[in-house]
PDBQT receptor file of N, H, CA, C and O in Angstrom, charges set to zero:
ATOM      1  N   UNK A   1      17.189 -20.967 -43.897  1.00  0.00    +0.000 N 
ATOM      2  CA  UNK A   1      16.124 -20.305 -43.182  1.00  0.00    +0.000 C 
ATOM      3  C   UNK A   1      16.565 -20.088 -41.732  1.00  0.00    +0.000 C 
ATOM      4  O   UNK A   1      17.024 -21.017 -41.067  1.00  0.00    +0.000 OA
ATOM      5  N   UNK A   2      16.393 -18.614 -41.164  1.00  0.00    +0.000 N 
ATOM      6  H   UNK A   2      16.021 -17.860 -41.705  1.00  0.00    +0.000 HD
ATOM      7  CA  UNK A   2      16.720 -18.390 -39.827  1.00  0.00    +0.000 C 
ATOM      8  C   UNK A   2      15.666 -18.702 -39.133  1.00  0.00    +0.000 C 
ATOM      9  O   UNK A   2      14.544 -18.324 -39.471  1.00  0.00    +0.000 OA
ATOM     10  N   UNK A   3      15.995 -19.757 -37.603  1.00  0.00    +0.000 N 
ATOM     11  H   UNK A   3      16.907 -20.064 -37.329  1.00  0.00    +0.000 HD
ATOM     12  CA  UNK A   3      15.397 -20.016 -36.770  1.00  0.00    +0.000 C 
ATOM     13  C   UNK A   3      14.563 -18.633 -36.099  1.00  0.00    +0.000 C 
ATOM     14  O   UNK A   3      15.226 -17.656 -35.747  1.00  0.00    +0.000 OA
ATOM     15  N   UNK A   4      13.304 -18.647 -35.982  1.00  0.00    +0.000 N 
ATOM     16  H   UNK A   4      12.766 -19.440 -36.267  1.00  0.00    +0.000 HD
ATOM     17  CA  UNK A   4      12.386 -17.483 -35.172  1.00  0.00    +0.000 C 
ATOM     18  C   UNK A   4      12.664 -17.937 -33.579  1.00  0.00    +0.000 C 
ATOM     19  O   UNK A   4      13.169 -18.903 -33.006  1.00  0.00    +0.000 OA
ATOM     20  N   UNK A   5      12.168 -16.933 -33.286  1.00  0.00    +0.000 N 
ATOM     21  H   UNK A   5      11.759 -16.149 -33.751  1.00  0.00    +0.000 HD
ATOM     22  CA  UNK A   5      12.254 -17.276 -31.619  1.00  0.00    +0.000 C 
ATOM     23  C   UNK A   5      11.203 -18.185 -31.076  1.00  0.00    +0.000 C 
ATOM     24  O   UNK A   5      10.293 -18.452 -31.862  1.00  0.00    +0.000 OA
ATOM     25  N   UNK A   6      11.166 -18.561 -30.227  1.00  0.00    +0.000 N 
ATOM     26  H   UNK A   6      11.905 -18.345 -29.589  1.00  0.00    +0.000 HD
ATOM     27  CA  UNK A   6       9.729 -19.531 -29.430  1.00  0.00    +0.000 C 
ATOM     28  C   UNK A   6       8.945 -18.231 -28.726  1.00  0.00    +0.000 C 
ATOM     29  O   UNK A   6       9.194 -17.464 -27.796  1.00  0.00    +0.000 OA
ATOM     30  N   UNK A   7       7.763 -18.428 -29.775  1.00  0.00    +0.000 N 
ATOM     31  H   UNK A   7       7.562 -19.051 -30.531  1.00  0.00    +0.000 HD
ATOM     32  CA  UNK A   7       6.539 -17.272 -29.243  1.00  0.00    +0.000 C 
ATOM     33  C   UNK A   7       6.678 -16.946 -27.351  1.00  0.00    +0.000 C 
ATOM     34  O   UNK A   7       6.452 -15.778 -27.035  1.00  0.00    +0.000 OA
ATOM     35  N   UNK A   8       7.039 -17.964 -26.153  1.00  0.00    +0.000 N 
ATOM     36  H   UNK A   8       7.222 -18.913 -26.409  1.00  0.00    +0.000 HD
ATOM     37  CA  UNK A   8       6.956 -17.723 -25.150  1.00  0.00    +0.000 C 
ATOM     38  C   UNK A   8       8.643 -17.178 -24.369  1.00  0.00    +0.000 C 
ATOM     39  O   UNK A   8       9.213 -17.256 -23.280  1.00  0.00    +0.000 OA
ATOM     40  N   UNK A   9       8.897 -16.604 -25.795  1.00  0.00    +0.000 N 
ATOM     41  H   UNK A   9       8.434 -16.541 -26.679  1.00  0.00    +0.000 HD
ATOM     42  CA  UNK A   9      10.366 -15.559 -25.220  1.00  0.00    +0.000 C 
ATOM     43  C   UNK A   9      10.080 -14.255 -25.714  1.00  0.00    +0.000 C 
ATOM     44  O   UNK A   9      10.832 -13.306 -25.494  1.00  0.00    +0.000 OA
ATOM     45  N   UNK A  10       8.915 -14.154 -26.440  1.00  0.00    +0.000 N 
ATOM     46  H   UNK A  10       8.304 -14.925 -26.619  1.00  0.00    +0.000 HD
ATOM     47  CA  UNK A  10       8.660 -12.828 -26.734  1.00  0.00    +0.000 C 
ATOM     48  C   UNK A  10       7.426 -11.697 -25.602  1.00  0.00    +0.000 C 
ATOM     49  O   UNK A  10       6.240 -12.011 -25.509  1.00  0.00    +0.000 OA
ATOM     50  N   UNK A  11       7.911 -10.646 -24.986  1.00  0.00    +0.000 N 
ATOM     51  H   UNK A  11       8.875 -10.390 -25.062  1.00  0.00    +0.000 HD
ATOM     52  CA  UNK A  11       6.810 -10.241 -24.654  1.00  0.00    +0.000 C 
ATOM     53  C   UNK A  11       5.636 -10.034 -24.883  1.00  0.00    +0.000 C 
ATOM     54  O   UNK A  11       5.318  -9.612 -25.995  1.00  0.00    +0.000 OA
ATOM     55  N   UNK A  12       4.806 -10.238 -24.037  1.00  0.00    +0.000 N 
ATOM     56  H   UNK A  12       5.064 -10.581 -23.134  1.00  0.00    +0.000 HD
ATOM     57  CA  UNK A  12       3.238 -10.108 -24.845  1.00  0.00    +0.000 C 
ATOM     58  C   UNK A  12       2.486  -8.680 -23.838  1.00  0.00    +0.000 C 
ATOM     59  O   UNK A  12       3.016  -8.117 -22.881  1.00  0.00    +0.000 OA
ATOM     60  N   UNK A  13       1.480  -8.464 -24.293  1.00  0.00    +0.000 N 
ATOM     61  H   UNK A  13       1.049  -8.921 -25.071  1.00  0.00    +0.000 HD
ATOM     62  CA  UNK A  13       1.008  -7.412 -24.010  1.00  0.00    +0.000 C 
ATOM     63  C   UNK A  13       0.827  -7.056 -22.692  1.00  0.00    +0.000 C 
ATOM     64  O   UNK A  13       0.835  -5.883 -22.319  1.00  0.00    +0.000 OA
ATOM     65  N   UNK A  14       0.653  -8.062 -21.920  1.00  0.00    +0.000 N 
ATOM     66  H   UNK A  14       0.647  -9.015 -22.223  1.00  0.00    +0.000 HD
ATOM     67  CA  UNK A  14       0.694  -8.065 -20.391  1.00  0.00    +0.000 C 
ATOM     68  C   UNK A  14       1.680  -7.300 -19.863  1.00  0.00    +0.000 C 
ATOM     69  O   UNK A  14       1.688  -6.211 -19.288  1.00  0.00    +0.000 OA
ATOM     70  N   UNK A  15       2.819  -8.379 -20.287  1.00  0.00    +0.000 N 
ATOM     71  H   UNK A  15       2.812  -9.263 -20.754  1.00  0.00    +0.000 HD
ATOM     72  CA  UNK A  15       4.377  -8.072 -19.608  1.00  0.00    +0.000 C 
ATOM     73  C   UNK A  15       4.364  -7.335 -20.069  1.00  0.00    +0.000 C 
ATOM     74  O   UNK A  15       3.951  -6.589 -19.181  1.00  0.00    +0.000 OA
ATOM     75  N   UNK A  16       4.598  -6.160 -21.665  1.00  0.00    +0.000 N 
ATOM     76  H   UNK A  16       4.934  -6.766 -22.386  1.00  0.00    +0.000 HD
ATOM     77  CA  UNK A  16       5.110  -5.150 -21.875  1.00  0.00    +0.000 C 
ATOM     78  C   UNK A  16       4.307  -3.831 -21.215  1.00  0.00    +0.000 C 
ATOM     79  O   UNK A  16       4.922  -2.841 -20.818  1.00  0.00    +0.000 OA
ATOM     80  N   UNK A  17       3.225  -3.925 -21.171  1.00  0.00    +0.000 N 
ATOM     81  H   UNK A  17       2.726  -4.730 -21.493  1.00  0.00    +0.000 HD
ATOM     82  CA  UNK A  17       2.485  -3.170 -20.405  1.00  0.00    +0.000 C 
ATOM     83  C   UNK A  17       2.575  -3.288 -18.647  1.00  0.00    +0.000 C 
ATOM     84  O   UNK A  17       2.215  -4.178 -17.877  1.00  0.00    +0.000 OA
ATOM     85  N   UNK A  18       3.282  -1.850 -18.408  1.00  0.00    +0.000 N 
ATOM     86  H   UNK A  18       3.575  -1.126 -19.034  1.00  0.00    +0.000 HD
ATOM     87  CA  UNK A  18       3.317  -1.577 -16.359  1.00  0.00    +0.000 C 
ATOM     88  C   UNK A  18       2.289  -1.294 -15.983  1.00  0.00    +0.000 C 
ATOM     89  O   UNK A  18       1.665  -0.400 -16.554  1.00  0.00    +0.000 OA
ATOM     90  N   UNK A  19       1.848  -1.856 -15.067  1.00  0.00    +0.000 N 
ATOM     91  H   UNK A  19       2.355  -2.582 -14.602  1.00  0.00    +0.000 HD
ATOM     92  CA  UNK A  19       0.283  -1.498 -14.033  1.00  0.00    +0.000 C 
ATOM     93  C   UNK A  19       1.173  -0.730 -13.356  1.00  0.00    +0.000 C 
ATOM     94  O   UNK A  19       2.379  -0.699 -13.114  1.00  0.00    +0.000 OA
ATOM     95  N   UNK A  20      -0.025   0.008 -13.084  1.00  0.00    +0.000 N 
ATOM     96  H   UNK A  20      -1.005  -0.017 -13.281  1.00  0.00    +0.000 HD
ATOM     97  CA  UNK A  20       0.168   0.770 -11.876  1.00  0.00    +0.000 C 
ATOM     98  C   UNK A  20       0.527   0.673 -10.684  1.00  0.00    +0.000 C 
ATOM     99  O   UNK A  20       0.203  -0.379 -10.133  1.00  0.00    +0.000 OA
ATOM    100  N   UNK A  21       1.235   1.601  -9.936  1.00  0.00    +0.000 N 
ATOM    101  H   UNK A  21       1.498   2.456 -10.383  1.00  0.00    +0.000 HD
ATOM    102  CA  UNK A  21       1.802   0.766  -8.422  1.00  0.00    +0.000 C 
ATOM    103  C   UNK A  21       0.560   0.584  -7.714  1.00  0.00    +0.000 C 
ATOM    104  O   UNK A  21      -0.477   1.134  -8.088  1.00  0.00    +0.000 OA
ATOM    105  N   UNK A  22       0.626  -0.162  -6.711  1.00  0.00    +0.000 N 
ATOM    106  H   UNK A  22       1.467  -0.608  -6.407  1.00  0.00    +0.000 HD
ATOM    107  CA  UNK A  22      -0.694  -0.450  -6.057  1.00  0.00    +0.000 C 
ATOM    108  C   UNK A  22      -0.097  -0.112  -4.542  1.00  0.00    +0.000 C 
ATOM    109  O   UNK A  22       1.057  -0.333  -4.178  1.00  0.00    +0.000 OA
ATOM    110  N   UNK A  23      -1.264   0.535  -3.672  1.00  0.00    +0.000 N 
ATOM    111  H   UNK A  23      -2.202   0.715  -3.968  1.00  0.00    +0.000 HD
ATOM    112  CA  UNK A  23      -0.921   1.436  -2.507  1.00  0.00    +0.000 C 
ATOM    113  C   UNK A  23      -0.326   0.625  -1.599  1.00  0.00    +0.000 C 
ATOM    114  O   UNK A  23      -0.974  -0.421  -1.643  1.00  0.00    +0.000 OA
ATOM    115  N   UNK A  24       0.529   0.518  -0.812  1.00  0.00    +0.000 N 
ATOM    116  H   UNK A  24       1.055   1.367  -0.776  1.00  0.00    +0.000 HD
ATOM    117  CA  UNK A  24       0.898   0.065   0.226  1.00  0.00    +0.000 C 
ATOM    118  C   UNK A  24      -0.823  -0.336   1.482  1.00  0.00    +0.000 C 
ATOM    119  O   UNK A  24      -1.763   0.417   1.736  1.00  0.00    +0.000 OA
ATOM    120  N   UNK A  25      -0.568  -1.739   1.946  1.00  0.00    +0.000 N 
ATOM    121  H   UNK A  25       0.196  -2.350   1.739  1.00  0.00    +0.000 HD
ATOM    122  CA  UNK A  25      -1.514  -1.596   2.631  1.00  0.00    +0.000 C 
ATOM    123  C   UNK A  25      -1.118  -2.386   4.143  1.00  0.00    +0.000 C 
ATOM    124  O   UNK A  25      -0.178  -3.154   4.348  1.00  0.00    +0.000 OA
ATOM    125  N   UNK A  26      -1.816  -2.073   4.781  1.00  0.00    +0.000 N 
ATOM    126  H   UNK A  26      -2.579  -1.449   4.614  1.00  0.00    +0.000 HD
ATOM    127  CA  UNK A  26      -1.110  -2.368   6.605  1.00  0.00    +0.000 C 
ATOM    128  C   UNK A  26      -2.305  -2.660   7.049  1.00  0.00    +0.000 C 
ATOM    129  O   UNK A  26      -3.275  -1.957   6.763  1.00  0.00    +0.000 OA
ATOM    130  N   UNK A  27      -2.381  -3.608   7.717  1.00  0.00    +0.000 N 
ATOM    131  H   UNK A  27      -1.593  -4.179   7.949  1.00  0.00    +0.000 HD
ATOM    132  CA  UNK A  27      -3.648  -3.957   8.868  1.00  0.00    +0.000 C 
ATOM    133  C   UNK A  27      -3.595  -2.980   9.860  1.00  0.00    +0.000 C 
ATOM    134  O   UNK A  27      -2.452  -2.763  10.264  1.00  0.00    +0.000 OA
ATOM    135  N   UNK A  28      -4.603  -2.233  10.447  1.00  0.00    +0.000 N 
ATOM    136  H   UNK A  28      -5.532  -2.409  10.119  1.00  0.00    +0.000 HD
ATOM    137  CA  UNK A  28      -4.674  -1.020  11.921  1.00  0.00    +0.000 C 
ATOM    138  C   UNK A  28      -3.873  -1.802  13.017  1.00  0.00    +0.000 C 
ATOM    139  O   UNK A  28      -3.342  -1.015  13.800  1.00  0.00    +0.000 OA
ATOM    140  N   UNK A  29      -3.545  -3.576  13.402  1.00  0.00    +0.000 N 
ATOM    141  H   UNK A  29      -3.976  -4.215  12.765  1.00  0.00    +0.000 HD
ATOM    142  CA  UNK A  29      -3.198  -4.001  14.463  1.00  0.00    +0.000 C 
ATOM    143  C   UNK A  29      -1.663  -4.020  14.383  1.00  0.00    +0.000 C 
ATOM    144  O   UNK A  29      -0.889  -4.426  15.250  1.00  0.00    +0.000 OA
ATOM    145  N   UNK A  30      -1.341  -3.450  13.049  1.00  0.00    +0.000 N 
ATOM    146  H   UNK A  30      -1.970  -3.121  12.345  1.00  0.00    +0.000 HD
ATOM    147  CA  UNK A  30      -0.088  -3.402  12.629  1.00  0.00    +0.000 C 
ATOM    148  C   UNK A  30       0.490  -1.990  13.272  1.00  0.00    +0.000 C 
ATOM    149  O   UNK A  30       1.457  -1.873  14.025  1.00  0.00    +0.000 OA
ATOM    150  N   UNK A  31      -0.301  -1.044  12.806  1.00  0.00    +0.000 N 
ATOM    151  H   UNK A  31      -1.086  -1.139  12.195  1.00  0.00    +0.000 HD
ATOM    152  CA  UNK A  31       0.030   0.508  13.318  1.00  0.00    +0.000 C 
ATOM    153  C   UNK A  31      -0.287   0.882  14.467  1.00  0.00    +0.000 C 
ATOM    154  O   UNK A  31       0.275   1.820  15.031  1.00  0.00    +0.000 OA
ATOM    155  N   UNK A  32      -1.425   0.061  15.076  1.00  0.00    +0.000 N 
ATOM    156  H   UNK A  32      -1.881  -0.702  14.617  1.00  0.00    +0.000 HD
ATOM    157  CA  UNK A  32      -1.361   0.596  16.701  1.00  0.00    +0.000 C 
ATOM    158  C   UNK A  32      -1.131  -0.858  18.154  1.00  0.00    +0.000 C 
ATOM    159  O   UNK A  32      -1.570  -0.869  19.304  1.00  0.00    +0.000 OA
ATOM    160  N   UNK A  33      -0.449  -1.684  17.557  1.00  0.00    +0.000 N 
ATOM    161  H   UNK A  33      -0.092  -1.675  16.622  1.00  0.00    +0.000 HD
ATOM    162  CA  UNK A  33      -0.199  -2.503  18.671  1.00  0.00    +0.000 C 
ATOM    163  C   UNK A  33      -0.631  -2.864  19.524  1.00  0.00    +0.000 C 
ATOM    164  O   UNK A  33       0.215  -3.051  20.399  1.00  0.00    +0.000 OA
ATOM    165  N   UNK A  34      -1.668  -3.117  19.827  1.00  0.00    +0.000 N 
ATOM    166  H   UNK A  34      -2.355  -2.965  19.117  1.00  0.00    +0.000 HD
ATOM    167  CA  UNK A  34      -2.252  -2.975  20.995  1.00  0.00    +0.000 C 
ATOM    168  C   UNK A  34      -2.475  -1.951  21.883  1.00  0.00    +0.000 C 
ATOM    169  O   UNK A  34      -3.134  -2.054  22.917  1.00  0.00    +0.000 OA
ATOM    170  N   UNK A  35      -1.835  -0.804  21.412  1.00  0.00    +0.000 N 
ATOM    171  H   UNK A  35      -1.300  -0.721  20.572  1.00  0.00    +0.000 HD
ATOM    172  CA  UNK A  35      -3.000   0.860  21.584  1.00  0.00    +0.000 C 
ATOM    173  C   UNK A  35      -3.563   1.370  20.993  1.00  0.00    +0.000 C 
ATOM    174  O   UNK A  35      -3.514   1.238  19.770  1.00  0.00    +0.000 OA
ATOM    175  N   UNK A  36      -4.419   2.251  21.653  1.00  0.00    +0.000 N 
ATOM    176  H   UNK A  36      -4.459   2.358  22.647  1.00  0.00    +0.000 HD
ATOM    177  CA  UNK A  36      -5.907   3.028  21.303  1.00  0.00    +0.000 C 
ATOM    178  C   UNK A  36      -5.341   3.838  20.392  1.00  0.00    +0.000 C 
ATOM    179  O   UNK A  36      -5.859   3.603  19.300  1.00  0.00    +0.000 OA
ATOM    180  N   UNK A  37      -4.280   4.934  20.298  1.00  0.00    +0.000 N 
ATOM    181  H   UNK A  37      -3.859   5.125  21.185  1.00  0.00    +0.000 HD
ATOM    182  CA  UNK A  37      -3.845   6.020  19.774  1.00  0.00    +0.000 C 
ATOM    183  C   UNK A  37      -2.433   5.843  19.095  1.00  0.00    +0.000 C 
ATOM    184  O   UNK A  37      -1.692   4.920  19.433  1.00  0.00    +0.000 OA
ATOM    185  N   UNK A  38      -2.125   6.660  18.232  1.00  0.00    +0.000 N 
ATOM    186  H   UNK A  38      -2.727   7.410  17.957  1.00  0.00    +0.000 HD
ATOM    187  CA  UNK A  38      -0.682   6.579  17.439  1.00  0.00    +0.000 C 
ATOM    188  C   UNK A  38      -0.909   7.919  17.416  1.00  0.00    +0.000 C 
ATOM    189  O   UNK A  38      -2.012   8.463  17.466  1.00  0.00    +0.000 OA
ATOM    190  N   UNK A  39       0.685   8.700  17.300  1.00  0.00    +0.000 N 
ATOM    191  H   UNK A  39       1.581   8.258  17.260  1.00  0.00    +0.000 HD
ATOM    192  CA  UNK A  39       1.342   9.776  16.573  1.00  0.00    +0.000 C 
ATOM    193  C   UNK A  39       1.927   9.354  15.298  1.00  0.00    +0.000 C 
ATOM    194  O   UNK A  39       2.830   8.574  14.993  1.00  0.00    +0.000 OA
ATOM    195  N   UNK A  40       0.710  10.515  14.310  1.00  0.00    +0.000 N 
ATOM    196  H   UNK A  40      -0.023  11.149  14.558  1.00  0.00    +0.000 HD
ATOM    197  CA  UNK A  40       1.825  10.375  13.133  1.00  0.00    +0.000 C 
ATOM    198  C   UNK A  40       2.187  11.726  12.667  1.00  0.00    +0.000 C 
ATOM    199  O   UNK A  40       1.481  12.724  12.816  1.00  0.00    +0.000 OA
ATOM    200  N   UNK A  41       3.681  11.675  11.920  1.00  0.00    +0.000 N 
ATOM    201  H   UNK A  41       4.255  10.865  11.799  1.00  0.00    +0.000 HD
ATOM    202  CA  UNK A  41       4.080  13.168  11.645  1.00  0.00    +0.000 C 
ATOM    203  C   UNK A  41       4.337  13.333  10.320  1.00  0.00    +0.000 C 
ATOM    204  O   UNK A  41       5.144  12.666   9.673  1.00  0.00    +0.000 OA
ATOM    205  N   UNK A  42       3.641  14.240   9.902  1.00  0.00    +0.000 N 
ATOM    206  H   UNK A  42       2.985  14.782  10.427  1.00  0.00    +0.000 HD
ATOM    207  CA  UNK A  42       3.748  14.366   8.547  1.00  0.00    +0.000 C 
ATOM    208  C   UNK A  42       4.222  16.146   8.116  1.00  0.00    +0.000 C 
ATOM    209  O   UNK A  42       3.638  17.224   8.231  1.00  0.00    +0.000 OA
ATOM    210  N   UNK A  43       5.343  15.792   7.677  1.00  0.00    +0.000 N 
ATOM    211  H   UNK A  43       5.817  14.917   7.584  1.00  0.00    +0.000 HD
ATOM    212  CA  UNK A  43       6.215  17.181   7.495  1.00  0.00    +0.000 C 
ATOM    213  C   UNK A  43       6.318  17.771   9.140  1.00  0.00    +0.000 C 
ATOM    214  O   UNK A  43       6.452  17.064  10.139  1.00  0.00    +0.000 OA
ATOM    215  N   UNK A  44       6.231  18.997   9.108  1.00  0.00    +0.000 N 
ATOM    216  H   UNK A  44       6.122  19.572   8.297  1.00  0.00    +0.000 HD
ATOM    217  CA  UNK A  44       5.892  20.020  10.360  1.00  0.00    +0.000 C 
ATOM    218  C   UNK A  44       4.687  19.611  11.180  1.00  0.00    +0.000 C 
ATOM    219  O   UNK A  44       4.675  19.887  12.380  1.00  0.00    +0.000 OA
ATOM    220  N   UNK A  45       3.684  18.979  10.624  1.00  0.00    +0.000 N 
ATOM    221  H   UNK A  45       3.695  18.755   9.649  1.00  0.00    +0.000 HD
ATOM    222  CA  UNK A  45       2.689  18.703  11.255  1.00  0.00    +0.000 C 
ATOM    223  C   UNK A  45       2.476  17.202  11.961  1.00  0.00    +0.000 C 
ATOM    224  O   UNK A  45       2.755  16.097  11.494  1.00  0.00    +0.000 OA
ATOM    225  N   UNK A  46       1.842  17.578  13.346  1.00  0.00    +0.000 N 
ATOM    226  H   UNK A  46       1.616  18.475  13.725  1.00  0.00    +0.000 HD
ATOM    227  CA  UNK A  46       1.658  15.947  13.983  1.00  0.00    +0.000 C 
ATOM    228  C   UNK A  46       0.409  15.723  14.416  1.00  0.00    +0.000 C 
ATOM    229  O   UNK A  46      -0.265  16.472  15.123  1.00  0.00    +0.000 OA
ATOM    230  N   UNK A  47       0.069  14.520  13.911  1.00  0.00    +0.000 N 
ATOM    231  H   UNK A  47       0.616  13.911  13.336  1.00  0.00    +0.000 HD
ATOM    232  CA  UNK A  47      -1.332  14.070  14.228  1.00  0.00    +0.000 C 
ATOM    233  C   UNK A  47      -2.222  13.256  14.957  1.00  0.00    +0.000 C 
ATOM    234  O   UNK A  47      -1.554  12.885  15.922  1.00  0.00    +0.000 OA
ATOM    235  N   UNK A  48      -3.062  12.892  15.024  1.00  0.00    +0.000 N 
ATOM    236  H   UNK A  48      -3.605  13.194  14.241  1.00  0.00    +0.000 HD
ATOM    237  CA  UNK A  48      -3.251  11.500  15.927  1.00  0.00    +0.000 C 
ATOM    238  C   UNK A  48      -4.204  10.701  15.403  1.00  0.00    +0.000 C 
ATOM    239  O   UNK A  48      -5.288  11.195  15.092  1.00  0.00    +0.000 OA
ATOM    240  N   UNK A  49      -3.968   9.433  15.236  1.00  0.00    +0.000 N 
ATOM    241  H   UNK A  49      -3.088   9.032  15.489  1.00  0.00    +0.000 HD
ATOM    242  CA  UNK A  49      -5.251   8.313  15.092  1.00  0.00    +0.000 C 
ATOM    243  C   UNK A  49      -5.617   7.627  16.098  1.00  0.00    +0.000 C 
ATOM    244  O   UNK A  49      -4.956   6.764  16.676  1.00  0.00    +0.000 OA
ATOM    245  N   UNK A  50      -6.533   7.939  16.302  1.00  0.00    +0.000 N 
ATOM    246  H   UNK A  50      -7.070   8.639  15.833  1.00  0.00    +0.000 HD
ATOM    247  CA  UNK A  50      -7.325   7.099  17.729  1.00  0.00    +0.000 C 
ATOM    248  C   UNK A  50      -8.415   6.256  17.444  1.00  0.00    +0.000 C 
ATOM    249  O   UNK A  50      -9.401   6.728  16.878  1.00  0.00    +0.000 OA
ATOM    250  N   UNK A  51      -8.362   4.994  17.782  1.00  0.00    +0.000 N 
ATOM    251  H   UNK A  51      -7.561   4.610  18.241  1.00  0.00    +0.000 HD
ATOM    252  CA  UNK A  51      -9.277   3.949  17.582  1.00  0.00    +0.000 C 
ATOM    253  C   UNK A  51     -10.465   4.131  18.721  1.00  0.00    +0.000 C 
ATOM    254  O   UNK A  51     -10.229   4.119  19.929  1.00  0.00    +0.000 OA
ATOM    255  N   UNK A  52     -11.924   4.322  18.078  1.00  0.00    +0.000 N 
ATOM    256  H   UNK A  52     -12.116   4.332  17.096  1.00  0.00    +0.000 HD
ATOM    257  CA  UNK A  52     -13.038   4.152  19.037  1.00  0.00    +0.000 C 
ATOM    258  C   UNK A  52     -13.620   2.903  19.714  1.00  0.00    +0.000 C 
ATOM    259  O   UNK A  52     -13.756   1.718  19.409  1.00  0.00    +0.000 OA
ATOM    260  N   UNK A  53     -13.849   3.530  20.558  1.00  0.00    +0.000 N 
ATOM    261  H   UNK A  53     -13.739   4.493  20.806  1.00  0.00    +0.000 HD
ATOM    262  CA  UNK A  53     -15.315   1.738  21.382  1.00  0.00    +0.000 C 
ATOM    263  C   UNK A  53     -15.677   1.291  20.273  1.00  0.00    +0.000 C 
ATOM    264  O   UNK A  53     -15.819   0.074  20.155  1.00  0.00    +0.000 OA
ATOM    265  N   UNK A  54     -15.888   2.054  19.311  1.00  0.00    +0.000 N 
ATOM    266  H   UNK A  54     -15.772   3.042  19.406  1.00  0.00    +0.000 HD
ATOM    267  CA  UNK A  54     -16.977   1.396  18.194  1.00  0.00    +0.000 C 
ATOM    268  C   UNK A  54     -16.729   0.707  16.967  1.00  0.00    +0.000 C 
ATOM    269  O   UNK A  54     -17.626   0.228  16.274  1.00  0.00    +0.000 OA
ATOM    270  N   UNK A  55     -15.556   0.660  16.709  1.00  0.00    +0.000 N 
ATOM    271  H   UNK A  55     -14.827   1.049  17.272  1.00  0.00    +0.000 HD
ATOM    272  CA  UNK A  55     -13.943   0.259  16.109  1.00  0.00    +0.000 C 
ATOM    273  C   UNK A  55     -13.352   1.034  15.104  1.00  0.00    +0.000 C 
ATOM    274  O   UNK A  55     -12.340   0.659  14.512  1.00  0.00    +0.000 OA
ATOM    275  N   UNK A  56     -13.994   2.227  14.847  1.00  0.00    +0.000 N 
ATOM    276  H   UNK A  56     -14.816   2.532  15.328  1.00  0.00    +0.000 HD
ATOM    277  CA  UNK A  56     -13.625   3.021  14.387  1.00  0.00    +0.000 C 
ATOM    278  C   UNK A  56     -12.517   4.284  14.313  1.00  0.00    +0.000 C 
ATOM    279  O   UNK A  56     -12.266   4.830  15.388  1.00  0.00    +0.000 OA
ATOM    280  N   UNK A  57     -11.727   4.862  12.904  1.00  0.00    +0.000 N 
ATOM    281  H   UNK A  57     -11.930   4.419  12.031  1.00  0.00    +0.000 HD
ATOM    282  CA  UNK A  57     -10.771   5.388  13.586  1.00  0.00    +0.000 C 
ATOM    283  C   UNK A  57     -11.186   7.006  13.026  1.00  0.00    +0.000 C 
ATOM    284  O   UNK A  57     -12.047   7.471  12.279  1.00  0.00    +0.000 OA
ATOM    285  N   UNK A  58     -10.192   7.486  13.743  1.00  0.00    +0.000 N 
ATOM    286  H   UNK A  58      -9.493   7.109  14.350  1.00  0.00    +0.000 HD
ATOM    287  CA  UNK A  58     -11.053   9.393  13.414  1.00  0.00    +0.000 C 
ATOM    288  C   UNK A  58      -9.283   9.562  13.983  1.00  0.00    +0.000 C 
ATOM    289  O   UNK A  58      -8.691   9.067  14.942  1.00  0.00    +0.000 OA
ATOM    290  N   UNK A  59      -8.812  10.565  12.802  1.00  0.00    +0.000 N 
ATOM    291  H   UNK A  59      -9.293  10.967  12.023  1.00  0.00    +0.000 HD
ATOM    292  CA  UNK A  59      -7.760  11.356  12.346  1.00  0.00    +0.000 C 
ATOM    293  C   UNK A  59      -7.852  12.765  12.875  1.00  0.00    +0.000 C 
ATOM    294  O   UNK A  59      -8.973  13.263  12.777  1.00  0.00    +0.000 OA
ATOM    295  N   UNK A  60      -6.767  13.624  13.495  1.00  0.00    +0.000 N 
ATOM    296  H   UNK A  60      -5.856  13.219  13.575  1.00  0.00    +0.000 HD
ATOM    297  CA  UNK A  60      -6.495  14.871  14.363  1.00  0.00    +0.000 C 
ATOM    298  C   UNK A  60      -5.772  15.237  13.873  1.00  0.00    +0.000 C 
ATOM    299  O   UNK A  60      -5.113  14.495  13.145  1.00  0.00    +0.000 OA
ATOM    300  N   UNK A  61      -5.470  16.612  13.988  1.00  0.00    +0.000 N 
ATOM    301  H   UNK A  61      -6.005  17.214  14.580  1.00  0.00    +0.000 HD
ATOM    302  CA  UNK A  61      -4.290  17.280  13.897  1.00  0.00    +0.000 C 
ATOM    303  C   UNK A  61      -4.095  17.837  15.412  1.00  0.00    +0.000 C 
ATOM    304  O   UNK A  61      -3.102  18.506  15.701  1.00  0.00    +0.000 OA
TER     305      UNK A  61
């Protein structure tokens, strides 16, 4: 009789199954350093994120 494998060398549905990538994520104190505003450039185009009094951020072109 041939030895089977040990059930915990076989993949199970978890492992054989890929999730999905999950988004990159950054804290805001990460992207603006201790300033109000950043340039960001995306392709040809450049933009701005500016952090409010109110802590809010609002996106420009």
């Amino acid at each position: 009789m041939t030895p089977t494998p040990h059930s915990s060398h076989l993949p199970t549905q978890a492992t054989a199954t890929a999730q999905p990538d999950l988004p990159s994520s950054l804290n805001s104190g990460q992207i603006f350093r201790g300033q109000k505003t950043v340039e960001i450039t995306h392709g040809e185009q450049r933009y701005t994120l500016r952090l409010t009094r109110d802590n809010k951020l609002i996106l420009t072109k």
